[in-house]
Each structure stands twice: as C-alpha cells, then as structure tokens.
C-alpha positions as CSV (number, residue, x, y, z in Angstrom):
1,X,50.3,70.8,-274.6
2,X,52.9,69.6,-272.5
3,X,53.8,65.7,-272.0
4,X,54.7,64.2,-268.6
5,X,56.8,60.6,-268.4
6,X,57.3,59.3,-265.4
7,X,60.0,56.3,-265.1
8,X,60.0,54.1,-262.8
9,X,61.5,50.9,-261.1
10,X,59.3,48.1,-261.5
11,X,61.6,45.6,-259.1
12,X,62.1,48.6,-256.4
13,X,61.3,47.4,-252.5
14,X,58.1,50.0,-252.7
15,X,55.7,50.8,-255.3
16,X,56.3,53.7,-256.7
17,X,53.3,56.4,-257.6
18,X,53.2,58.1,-261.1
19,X,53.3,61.6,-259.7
20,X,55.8,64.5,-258.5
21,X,54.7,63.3,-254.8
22,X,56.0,59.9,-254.8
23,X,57.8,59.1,-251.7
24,X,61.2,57.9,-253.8
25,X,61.6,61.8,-254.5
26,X,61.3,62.0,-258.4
27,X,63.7,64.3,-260.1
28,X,61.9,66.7,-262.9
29,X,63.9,67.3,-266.0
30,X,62.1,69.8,-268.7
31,X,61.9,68.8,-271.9
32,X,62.9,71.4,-275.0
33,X,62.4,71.8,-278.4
34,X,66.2,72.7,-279.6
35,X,64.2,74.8,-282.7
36,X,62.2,76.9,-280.4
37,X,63.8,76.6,-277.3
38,X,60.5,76.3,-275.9
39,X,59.6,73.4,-273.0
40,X,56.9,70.7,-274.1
41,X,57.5,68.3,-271.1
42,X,59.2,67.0,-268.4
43,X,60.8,63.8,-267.6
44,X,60.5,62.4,-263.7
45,X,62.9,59.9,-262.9
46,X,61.6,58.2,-260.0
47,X,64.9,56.9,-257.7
48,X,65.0,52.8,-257.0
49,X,66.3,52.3,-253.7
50,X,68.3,49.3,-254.2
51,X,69.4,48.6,-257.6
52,X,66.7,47.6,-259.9
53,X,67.0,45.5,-263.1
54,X,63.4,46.6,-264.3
55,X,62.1,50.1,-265.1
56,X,58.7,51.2,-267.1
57,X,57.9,54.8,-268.8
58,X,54.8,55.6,-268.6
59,X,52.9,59.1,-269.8
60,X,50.2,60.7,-268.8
C-alpha cells in the first residue's frame, strides 16, 4: 500500500488543498525503500507563496 503526505503552509495567503491539484502546484517526490528499491509513497510539497512560518503534514 502506498502512503501519500501532503505538506503544507498553514500561514500561506490561500488555503491550500490536500491533493496533486492544488493551485500552489505541489511537487511529487516518490518515496523508496533503500532494501528493495521499491516506491511505498510520495511526498507533495505544496509551495507557500510568501514565506510562511507554519507548515502541517498530513497523510491520507
């Protein structure tokens, strides 16, 4: 099964939605096991646009 976090800024000028969609434009980042190589999530990093001083991670 594979995990998905998004983090996002909590202080950001717009709210930012907990999915590969949001407006901010999210980077992806897969997530490997360094045994097996294998993927078992992905980080999105969800872009603040002005610099914010409070983030959350959140999974789903």
């Amino acid at each position: 099964m594979q995990k998905i976090v998004h983090v996002r800024p909590l202080d950001d000028v717009i709210g930012h939605e907990e999915s590969h969609e949001c407006p901010c434009g999210p980077t992806g980042k897969g997530v490997s096991n360094p045994a097996t190589e294998k993927v078992v999530g992905v980080i999105f990093h969800h872009h603040g646009l002005h610099p914010c001083h409070e983030w959350e991670a959140s999974s789903l």
